[in-house]
C-alpha positions in Angstrom: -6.1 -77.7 -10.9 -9.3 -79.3 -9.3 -13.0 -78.2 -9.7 -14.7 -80.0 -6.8 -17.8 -78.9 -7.7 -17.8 -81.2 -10.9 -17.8 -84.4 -9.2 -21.1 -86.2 -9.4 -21.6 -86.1 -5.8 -21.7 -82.6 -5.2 -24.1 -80.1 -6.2 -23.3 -79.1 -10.2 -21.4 -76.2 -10.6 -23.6 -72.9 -11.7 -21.5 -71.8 -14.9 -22.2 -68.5 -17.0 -21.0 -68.0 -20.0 -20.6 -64.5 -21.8 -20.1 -64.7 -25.7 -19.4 -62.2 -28.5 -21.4 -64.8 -30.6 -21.4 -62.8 -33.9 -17.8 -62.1 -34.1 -16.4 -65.6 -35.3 -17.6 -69.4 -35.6 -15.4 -70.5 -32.9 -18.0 -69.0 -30.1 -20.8 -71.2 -31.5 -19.1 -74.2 -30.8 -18.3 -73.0 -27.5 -21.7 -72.4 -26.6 -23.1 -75.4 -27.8 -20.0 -77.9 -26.2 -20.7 -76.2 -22.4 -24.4 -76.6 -23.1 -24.4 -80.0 -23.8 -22.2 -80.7 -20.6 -24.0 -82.5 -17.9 -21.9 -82.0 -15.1 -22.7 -78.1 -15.0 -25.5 -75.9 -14.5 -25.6 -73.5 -17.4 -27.7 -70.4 -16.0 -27.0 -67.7 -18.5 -26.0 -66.7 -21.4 -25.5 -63.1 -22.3 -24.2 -61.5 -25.4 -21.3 -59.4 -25.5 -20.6 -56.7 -27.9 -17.1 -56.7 -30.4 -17.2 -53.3 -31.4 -13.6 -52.1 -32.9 -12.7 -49.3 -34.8 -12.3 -51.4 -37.8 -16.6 -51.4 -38.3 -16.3 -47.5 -38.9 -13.8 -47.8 -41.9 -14.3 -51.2 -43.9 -17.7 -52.2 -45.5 -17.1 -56.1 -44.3 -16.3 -57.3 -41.1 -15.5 -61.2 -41.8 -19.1 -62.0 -43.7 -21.0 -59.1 -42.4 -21.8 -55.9 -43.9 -20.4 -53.1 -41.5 -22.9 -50.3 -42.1 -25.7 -50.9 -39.8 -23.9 -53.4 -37.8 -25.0 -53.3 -33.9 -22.1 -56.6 -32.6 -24.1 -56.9 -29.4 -27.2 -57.5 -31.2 -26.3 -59.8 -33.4 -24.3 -62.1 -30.6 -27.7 -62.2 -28.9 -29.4 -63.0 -31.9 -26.8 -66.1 -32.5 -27.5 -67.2 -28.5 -31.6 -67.0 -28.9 -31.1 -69.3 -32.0 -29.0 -71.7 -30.4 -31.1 -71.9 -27.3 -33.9 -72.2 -29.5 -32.1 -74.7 -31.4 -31.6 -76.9 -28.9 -34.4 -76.0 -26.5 -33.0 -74.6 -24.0 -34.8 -71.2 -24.1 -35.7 -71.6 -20.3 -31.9 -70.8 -19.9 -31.8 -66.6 -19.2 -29.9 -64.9 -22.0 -30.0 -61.6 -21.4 -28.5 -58.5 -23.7 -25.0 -57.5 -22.8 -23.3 -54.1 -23.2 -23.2 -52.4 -26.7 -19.8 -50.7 -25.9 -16.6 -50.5 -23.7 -16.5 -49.3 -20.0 -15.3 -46.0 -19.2 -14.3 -43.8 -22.4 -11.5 -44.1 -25.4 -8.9 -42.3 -22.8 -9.7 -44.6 -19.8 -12.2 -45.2 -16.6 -14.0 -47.7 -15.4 -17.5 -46.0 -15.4 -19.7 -49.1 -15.8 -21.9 -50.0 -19.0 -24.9 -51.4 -17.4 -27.0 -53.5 -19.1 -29.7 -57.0 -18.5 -26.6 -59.2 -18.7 -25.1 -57.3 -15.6 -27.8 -56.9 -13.8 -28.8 -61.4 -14.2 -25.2 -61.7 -13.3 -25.0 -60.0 -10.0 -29.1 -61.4 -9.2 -27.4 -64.9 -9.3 -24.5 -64.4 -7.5 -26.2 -62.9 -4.8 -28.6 -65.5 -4.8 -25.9 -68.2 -3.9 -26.0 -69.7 -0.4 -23.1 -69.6 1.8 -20.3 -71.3 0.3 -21.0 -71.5 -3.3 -19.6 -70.0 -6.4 -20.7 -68.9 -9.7 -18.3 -69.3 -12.5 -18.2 -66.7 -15.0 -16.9 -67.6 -18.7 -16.1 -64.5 -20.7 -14.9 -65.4 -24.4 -14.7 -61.8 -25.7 -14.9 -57.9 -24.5 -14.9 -58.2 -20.5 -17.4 -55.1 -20.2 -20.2 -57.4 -18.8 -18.6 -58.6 -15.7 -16.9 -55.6 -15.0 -20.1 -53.3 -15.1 -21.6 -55.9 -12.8 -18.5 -56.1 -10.5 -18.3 -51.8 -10.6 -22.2 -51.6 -10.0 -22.1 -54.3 -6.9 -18.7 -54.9 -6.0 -20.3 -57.5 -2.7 -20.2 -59.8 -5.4 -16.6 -60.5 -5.5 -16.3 -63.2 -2.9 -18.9 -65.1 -5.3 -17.5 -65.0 -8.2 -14.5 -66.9 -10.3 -13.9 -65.3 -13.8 -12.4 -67.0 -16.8 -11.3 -65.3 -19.9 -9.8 -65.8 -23.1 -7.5 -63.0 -24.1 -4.5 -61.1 -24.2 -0.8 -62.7 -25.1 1.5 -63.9 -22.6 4.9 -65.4 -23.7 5.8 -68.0 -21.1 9.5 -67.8 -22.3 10.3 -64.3 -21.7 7.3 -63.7 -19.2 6.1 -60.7 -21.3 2.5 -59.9 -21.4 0.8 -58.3 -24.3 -2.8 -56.5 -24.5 -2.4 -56.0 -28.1 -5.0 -58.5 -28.8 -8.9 -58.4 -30.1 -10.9 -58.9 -27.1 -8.8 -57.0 -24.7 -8.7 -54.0 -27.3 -12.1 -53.9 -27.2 -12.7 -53.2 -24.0 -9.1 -52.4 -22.5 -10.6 -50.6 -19.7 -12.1 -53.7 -18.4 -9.3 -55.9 -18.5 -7.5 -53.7 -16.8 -10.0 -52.7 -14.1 -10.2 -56.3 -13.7 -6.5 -57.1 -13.1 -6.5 -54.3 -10.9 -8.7 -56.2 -8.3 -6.7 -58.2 -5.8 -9.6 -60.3 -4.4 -10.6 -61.3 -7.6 -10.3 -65.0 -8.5 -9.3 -64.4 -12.3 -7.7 -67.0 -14.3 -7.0 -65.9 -18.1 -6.3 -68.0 -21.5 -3.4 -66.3 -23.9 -3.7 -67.1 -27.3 -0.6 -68.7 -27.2 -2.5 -71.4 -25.5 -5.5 -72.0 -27.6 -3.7 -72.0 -30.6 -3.0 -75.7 -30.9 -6.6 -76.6 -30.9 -7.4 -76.0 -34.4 -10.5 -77.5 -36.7 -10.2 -79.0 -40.1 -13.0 -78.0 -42.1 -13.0 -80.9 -44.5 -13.4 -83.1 -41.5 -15.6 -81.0 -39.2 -18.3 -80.6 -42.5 -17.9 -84.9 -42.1 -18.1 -84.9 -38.9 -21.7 -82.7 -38.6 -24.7 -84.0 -39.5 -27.3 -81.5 -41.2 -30.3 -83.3 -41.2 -29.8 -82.3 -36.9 -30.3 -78.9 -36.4 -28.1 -77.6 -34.3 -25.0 -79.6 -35.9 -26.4 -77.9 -39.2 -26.1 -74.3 -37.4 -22.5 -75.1 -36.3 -21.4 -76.5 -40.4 -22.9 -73.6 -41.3 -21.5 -71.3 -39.6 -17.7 -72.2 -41.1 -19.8 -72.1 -44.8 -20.9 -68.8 -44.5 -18.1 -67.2 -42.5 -14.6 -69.1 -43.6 -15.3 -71.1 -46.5 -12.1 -70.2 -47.5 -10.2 -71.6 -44.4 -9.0 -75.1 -44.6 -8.2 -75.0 -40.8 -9.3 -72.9 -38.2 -8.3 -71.9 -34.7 -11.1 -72.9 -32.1 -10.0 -70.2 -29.3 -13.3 -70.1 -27.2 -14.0 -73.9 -27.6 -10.3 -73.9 -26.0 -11.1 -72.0 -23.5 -14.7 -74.2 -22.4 -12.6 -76.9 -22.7 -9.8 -76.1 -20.1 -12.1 -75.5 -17.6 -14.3 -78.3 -18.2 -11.6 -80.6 -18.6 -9.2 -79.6 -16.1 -7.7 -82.9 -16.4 -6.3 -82.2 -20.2 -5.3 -78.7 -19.2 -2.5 -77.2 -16.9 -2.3 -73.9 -14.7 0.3 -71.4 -13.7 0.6 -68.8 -10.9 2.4 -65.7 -12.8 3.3 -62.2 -12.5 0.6 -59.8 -13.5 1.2 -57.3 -16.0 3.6 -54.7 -14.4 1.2 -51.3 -14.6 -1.3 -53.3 -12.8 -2.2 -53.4 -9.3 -2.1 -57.9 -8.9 0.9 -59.0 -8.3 0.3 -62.4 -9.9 -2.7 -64.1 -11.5 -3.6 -67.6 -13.0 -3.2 -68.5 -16.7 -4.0 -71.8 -18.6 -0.9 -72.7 -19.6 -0.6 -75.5 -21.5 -4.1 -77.6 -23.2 -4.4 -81.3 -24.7 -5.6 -80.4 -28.0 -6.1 -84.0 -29.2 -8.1 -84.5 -26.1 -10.4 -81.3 -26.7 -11.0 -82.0 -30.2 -12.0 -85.9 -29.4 -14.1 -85.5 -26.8 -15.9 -81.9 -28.5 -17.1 -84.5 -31.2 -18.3 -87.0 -28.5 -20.0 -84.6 -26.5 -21.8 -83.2 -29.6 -23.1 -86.7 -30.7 -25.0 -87.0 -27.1 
């Protein structure tokens, strides 16, 4: 797998990266790893919503309160502070969708929103040739609604995702997984487009990446901010998790490190239209994890 556009003597690569920030800790480390990259050009960073039926009949959602609770609000409120954090405000970080495409039975009626409409301004903004490189690490509704409301932006486009299971033994696909539940419609509206450079991350592939906490509150320094946000974080979420699974940073990783990371061609789930599509199969999970902690300390 090659990205061209990283080498130092081409133009950097426009990246945007789409993040249910306020679902789990594992997004904040995301966000913060691709922003410190300097081989890319972060322009965006939109919040996506992780609405699931689980908010209308349980008072907690992981350390939040569910009555009240507006996900897509509080992933943008997560993204302002890191930006803030790390003075990066100048970056756009629009607001995201507050729910799925479509309705509960189907569709693929978009959910329009700022996030959407930044996403297709950019990509139609990109002279002959170039790409932007779309990084979704929860509910797919943003891109979607942007692809469904300007489809001309296809040929400019590459998506990356994390979700969904694949099982590289029995080539068996799953959808029975968080972010693709919470916005089914997307995923599937998504696989559904044949011109569509789409390359997807099953869990089964992030999970070997997985945090200590012990060593990660060692390895973070409070007395700098932004490190301080990121120890935080697994304080007031998981306190109670020795070890955690760091599937978004797995994702930011694979594609930034294509070197540590491997790709196959396979078939598409049967009921959609694809016949095959891309999949980060395997990662270096020593590799992630060593050079996360590098990049941080830059």
């Amino acid at each position: 797998m090659s990205f061209t556009a990283h080498s130092s003597l081409a133009q950097k690569q426009k990246v945007w990266l789409d993040s249910d920030t306020g679902n789990e800790m594992d997004d904040l480390y995301a966000i913060v790893r691709l922003l410190k990259d300097p081989s890319i050009d972060v322009v965006g960073l939109s919040s996506a919503h992780f609405n699931n039926p689980d908010l209308l009949v349980f008072e907690k959602w992981n350390a939040y309160n569910t009555e009240g609770l507006e996900t897509m609000k509080d992933s943008q409120r997560l993204n302002e502070l890191i930006l803030k954090t790390m003075g990066m405000v100048s970056i756009p970080h629009p607001k995201g969708a507050d729910r799925q495409i479509g309705r509960a039975w189907g569709g693929s009626e978009p959910r329009d929103s700022p996030a959407a409409q930044e996403i297709i301004k950019i990509a139609k903004s990109l002279p002959e040739g170039e790409k932007l490189d779309i990084l979704t690490l929860g509910a797919l509704t943003n891109i979607a609604s942007a692809i469904i409301i300007s489809p001309e932006i296809l040929p400019k486009i590459r998506v990356y995702a994390l979700g969904a299971k694949y099982d590289q033994n029995t080539r068996a696909w799953s959808k029975n997984e968080f972010n693709i539940r919470n916005d089914l419609n997307a995923f599937d509206y998504l696989l559904d487009l044949k011109e569509l450079d789409f390359t997807v991350m099953p869990l089964e592939t992030a999970l070997p990446l997985k945090f200590d906490r012990d060593e990660t509150y060692q390895k973070t320094d409070d007395s700098i901010p932004i490190e301080k946000i990121l120890a935080d974080r697994w304080r007031e979420q998981n306190p109670q998790d020795r070890t955690r699974v760091m599937w978004d940073l797995a994702l930011v990783q694979a594609y930034l490190l294509p070197e540590f990371s491997e790709t196959l061609m396979v078939n598409s789930p049967p009921e959609n239209k694809t016949f095959t599509i891309k999949i980060f199969s395997k990662i270096d999970n020593i590799a992630f994890m060593e050079d996360f902690w590098t990049i941080l300390k830059l």
